[in-house]
VMD Tcl script that draws the C-alpha trace (Angstrom):
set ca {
  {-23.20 9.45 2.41}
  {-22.39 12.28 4.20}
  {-20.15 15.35 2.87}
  {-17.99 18.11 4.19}
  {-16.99 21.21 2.47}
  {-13.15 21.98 2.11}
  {-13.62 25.02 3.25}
  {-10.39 26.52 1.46}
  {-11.55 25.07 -1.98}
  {-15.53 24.97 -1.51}
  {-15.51 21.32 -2.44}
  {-17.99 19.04 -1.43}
  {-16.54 16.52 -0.25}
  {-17.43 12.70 1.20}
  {-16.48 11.72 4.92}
  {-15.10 8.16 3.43}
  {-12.96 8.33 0.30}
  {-11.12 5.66 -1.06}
  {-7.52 4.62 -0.90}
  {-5.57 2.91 -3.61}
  {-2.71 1.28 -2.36}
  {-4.28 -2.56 -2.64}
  {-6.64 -1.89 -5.47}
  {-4.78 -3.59 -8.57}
  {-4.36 -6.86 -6.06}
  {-8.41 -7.04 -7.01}
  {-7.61 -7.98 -10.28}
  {-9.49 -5.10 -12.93}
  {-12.75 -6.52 -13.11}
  {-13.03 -6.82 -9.23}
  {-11.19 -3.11 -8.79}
  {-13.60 -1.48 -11.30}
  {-16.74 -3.02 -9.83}
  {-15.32 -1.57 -6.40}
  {-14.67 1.87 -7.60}
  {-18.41 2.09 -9.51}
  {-19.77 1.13 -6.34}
  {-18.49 2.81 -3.82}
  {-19.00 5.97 -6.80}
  {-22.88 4.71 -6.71}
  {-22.40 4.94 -2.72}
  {-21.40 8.48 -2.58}
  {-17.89 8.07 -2.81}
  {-16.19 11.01 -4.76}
  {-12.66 11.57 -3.03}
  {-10.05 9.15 -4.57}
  {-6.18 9.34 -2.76}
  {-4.07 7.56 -5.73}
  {-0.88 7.34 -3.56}
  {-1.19 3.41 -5.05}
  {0.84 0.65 -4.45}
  {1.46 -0.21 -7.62}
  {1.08 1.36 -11.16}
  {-1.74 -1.01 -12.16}
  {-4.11 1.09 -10.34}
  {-4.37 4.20 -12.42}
  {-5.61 2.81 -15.69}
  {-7.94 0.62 -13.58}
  {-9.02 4.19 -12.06}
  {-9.57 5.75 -15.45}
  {-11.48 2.99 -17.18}
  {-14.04 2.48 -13.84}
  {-14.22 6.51 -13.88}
  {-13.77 8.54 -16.87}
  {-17.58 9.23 -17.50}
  {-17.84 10.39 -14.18}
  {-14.58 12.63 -14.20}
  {-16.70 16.19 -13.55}
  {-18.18 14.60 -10.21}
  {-14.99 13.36 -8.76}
  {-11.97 14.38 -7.35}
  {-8.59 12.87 -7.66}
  {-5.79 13.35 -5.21}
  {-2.51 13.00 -6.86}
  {1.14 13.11 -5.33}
  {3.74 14.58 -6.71}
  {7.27 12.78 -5.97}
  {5.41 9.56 -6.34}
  {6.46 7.54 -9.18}
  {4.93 4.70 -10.70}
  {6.20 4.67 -13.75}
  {8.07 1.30 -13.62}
  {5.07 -0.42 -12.00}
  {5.22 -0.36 -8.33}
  {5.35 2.59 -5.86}
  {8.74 4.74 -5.63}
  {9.33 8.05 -4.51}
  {11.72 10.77 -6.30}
  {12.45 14.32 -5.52}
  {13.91 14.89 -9.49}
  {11.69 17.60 -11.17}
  {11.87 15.47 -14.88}
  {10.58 12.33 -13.05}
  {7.64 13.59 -11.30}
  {7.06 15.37 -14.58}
  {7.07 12.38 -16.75}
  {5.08 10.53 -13.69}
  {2.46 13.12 -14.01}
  {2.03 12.85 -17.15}
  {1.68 9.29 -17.22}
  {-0.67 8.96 -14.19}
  {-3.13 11.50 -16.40}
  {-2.84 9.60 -19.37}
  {-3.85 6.25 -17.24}
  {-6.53 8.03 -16.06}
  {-8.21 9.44 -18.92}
  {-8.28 13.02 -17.34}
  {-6.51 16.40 -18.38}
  {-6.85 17.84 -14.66}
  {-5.83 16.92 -11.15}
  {-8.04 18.45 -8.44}
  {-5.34 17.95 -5.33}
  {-2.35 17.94 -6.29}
  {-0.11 16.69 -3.09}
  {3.37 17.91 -2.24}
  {4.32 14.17 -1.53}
  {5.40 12.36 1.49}
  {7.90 15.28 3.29}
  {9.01 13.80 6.30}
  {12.04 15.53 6.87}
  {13.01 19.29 6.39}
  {15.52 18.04 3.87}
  {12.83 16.84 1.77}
  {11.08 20.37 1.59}
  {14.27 21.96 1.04}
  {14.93 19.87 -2.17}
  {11.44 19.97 -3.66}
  {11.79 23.07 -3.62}
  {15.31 23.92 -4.91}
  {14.30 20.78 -7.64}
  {11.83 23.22 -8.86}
  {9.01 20.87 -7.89}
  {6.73 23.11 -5.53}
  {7.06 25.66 -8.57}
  {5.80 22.72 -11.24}
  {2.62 22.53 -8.88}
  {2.22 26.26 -9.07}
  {2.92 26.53 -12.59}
  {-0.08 23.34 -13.12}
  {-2.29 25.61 -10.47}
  {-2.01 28.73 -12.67}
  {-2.95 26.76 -15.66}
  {-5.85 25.02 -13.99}
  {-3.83 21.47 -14.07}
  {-4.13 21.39 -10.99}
  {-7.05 22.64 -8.93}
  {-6.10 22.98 -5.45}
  {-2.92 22.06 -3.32}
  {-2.10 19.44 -0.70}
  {0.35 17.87 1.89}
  {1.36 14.85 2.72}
  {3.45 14.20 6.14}
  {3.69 12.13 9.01}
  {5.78 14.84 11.06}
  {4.18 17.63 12.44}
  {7.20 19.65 12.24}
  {7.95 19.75 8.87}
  {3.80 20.14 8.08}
  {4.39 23.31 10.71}
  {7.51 24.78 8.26}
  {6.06 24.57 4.88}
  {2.39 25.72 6.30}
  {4.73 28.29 7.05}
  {6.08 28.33 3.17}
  {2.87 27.14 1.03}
  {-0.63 27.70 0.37}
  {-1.91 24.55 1.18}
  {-5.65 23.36 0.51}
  {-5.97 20.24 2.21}
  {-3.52 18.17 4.64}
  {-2.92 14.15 4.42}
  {-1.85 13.19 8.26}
  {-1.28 9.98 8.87}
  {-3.13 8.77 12.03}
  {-1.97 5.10 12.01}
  {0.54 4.54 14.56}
  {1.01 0.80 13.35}
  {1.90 2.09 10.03}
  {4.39 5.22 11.30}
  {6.29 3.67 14.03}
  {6.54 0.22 12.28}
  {7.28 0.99 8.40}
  {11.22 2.23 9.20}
  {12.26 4.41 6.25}
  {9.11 5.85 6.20}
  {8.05 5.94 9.97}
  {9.20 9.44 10.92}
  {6.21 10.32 12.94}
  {6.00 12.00 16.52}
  {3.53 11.46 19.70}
}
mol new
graphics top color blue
foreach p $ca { graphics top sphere $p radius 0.5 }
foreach p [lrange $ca 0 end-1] q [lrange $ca 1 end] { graphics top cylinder $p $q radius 0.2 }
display resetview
């Protein structure tokens, strides 16, 4: 495997991680043997922007004795409390999603913690008068959360809260099938 350093965090970090939005469709046994190996592979960058709920405790059991040599990239504003994927900009849901996606996966500590999915300058405007942006910061200063991230598929709105947030790391979307063919959540540009 081959690794890069985030050179704003110092992390060393593998060139493949691993996505999570299919892994519960596996089935556990299947999903955990997956995780180990691609662990045993070199693997240590996990995005849990998951289709579906199942995924996190699958994450935790295949994981949890290897917690200190991993890193887990969670989103805040996605909620997967009720099973599958849905997204909220209300400060008490993405705190009781949180705390549930921690609990799943056996860890006390998020190393990226995303500013989730802001498409639209609307969206940045309300996570941040919801207070959420300052739950990330509060998490940061308590060592909750390790480093910050973005996800986006428009450049402009990545452009104006670059502008507004120390970010650590940046989730771009780079599949044009996905963006211009998804609808509610296809806001990207050429």
């Amino acid at each position: 495997m081959k690794y890069r350093i985030n050179r704003k965090t110092g992390d060393r970090i593998s060139e493949i991680g691993i996505g999570s939005s299919y892994m519960h469709e596996a089935g556990k046994e299947e999903a955990i043997k997956a995780l180990r190996r691609a662990y045993e592979g070199g693997i240590n960058y996990f995005d849990l922007a998951a289709g579906h709920g199942d995924a996190f405790a699958i994450y935790g059991e295949a994981l949890h004795d290897v917690r200190d040599k991993i890193f887990y990239q969670i989103h805040f504003g996605a909620d997967y409390t009720k099973g599958d994927y849905g997204w909220s900009l209300d400060l008490n849901t993405i705190k009781a999603s949180v705390k549930w996606m921690l609990q799943r996966l056996q860890t006390d500590y998020i190393d990226y913690g995303f500013i989730h999915c802001q498409d639209e300058i609307a969206d940045w405007q309300t996570y941040k008068e919801n207070g959420i942006y300052d739950y990330i910061l509060e998490l940061k200063k308590k060592g909750i959360v390790k480093h910050i991230g973005l996800s986006s598929h428009t450049p402009k709105v990545i452009n104006a809260i670059l502008d507004e947030a120390d970010v650590d790391m940046l989730m771009f979307s780079v599949n044009p099938g996905y963006d211009y063919g998804q609808g509610q959540y296809a806001y990207g540009e050429v």
